[in-house]
C-alpha positions in Angstrom: 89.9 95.9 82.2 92.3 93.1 83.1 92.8 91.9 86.8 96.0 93.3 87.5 94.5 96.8 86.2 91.5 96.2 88.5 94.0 95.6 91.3 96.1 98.5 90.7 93.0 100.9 90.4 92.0 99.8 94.4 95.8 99.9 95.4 96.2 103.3 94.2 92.7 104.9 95.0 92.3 107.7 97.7 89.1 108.3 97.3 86.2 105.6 98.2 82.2 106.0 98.1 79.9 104.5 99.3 76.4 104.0 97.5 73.7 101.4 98.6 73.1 97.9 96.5 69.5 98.9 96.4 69.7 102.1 95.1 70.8 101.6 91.5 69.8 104.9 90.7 72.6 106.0 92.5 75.3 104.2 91.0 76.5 106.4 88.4 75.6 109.6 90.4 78.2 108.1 92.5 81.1 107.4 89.7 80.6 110.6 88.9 81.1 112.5 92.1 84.8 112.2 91.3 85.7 109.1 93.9 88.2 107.1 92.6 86.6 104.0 93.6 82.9 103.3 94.6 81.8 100.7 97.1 78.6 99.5 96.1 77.4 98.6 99.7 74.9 95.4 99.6 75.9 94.9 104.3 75.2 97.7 106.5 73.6 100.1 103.8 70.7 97.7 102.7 68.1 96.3 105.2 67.5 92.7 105.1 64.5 92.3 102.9 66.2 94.4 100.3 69.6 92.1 100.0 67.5 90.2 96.9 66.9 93.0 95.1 70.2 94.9 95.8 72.4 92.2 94.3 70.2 91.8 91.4 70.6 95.5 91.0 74.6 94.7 91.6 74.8 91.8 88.8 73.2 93.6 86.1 74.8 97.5 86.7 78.5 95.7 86.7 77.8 94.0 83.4 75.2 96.2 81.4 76.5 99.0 79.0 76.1 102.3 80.6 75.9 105.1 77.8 75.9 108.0 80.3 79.5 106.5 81.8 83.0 107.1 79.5 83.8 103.5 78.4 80.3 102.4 79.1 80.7 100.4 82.2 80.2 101.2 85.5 83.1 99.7 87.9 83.1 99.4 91.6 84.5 97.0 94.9 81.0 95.6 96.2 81.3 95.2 99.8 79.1 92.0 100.4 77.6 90.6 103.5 79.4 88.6 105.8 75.9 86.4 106.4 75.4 85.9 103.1 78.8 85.9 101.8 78.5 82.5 99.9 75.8 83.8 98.1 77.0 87.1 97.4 80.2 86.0 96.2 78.6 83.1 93.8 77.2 85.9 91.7 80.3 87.8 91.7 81.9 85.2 90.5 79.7 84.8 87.5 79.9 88.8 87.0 84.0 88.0 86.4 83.2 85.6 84.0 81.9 87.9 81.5 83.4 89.8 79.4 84.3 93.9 80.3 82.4 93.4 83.7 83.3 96.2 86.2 84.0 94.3 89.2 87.2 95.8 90.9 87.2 93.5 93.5 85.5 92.7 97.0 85.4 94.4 100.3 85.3 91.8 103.0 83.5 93.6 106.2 84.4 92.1 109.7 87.3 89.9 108.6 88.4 88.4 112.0 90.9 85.4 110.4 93.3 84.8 107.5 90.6 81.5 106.5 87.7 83.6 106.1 89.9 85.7 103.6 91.5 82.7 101.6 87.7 81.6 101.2 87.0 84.9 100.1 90.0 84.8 97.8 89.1 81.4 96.7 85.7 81.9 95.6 86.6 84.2 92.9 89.2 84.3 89.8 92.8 85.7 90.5 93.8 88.8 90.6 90.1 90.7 91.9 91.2 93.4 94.6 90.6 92.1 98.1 89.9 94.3 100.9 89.6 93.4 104.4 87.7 95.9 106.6 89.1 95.4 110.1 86.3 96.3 112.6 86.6 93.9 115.5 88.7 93.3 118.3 89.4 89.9 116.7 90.0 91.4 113.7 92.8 93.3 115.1 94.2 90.8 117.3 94.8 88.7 113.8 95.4 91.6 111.8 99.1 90.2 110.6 97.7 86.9 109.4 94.8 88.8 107.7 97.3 91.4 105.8 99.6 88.0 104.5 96.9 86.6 103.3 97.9 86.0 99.6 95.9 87.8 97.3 94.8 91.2 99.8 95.5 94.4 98.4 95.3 96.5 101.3 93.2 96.7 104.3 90.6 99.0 105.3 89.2 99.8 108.7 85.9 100.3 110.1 85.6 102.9 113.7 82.4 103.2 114.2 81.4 98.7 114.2 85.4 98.3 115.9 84.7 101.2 119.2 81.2 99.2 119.1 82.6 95.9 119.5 85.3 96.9 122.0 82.4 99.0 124.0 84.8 102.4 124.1 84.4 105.8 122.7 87.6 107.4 123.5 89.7 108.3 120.4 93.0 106.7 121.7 91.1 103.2 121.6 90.4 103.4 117.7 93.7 105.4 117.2 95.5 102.4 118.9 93.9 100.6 116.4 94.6 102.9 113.5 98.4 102.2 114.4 98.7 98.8 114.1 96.6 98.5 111.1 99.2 101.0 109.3 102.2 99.6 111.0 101.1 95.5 109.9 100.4 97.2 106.4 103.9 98.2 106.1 105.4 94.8 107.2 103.2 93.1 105.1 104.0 95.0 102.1 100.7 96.3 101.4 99.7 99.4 100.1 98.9 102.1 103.0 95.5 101.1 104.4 92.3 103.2 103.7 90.4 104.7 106.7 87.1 104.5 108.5 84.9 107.4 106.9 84.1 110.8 108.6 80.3 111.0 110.2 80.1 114.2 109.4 78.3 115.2 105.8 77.9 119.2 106.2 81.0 120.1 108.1 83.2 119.6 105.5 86.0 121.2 107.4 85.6 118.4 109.7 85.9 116.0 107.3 89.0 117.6 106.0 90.3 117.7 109.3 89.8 113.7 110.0 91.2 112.7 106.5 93.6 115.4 107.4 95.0 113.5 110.7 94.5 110.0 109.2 97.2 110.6 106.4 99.5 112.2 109.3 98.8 108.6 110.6 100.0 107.4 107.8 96.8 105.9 106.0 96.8 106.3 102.2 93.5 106.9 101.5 90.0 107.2 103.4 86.4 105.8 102.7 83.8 108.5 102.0 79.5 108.0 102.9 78.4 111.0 100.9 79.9 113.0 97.6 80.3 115.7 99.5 83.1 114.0 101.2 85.1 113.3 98.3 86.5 116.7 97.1 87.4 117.7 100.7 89.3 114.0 101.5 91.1 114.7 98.1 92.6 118.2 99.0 93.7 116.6 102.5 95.7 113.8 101.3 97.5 116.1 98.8 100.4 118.3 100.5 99.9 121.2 101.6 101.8 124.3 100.2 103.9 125.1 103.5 104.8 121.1 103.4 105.7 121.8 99.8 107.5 124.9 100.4 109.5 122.9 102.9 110.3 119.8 100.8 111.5 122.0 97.9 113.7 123.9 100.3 115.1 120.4 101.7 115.9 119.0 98.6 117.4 122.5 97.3 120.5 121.7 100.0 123.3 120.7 99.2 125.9 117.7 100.4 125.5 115.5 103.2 124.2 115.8 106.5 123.1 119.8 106.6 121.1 122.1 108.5 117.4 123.7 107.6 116.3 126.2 110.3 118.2 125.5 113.2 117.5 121.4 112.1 119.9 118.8 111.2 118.5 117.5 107.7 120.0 114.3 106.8 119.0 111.3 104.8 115.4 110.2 106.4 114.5 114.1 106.1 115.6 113.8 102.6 113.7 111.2 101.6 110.7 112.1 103.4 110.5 115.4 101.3 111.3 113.6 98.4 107.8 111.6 98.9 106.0 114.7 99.8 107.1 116.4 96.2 106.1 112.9 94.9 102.7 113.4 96.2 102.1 116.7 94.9 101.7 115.0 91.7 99.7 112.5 92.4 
């Protein structure tokens, strides 16, 4: 897979899982659970005495021939750990050396400053997927310098670490923050950011309702913790079939500005059901 296919997988995704760097078992459980990207985690997921083992486990799953996976390789961001990032990202580097690796790219977890990113960047060949996790109030405050960094592909964000650094646990503290990672997205001209993962693994109706509410917000995707998650964040980031309904009915009018039940339907509406029809067939 070329770089600028690696990118364009991550930019496009929906869809991203979560697995553990020390649980190799797991890895192709997860890219088969229908994610279109998974996150092999080697930060929060692994304790400390494990980080050894789980980038060993990293290095040789992204570069050995898996017969049980179409294509034989197994392909995946790796989130690495802020504490040991120069380490971490040393032996990514030498996984993109070699021939059909399956390194998307790297998730960068607390980014707090556009240098940390450019090292980031820096450390490894062109054209890898970068994606910052915003999750601090830092973060947030130098979330436009972050998103020009050159070389990000779109920005993630992280509720659960960013309400623990701010100390709140009131929604409209992490929805503030939801905003203006969308909204600095947009001006950056990034792809629409992916969201902080629901906590909920058996209430699936929860989980739709969360990935529900964070494409309302305008996010483009959302990070998953279990397989579970997956189908349920799919079918929530699709449109529905009264949204569909509507769009077909808008673009069904005729001429200029025009009415739709009592509404004035003009260009914006227009083009706004034209990208809800686009999204059906995504």
């Amino acid at each position: 897979m070329s770089t600028s296919a690696q990118h364009d997988v991550v930019a496009s995704a929906t869809t991203f899982l979560f697995v553990p760097g020390d649980r190799p078992d797991r890895f192709t459980k997860a890219h088969q659970s229908g994610a279109d990207v998974i996150i092999i985690d080697l930060e929060d997921a692994v304790a400390v005495e494990n980080k050894p083992t789980a980038l060993e486990a990293v290095v040789t799953a992204l570069t050995a021939n898996h017969e049980d996976i179409p294509g034989g390789r197994l392909t995946a961001l790796v989130r690495i750990d802020g504490n040991l990032s120069s380490v971490h990202l040393a032996a990514l580097r030498d996984v993109a050396a070699i021939h059909n690796n399956g390194l998307l790219g790297v998730m960068v977890p607390k980014a707090e400053s556009a240098s940390q990113i450019s090292e980031t960047i820096n450390a490894l060949p062109r054209g890898l997927a970068i994606v910052p996790l915003i999750e601090s109030a830092k973060g947030l405050v130098n979330i436009e310098h972050i998103a020009q960094a050159p070389g990000v592909t779109r920005l993630g964000f992280g509720a659960v670490d960013f309400g623990l650094d701010v100390d709140a646990t009131h929604e409209r503290v992490t929805d503030y923050a939801r905003a203006q990672i969308v909204v600095t997205s947009r001006s950056a001209g990034l792809v629409a950011p992916v969201d902080s993962p629901s906590l909920s693994i058996t209430d699936l109706a929860l989980v739709e309702a969360e990935a529900t509410r964070a494409r309302q917000f305008g996010f483009a995707g959302k990070l998953c913790i279990h397989p579970a998650q997956v189908p349920a964040v799919r079918s929530s980031f699709k449109p529905s079939s009264e949204e569909i309904t509507w769009a077909e009915e808008i673009i069904g009018l005729e001429g200029g500005a025009s009415q739709h039940n009592g509404l004035m339907v003009d260009k914006p509406v227009v083009d706004r059901a034209q990208r809800i029809l686009a999204r059906r067939g995504e």
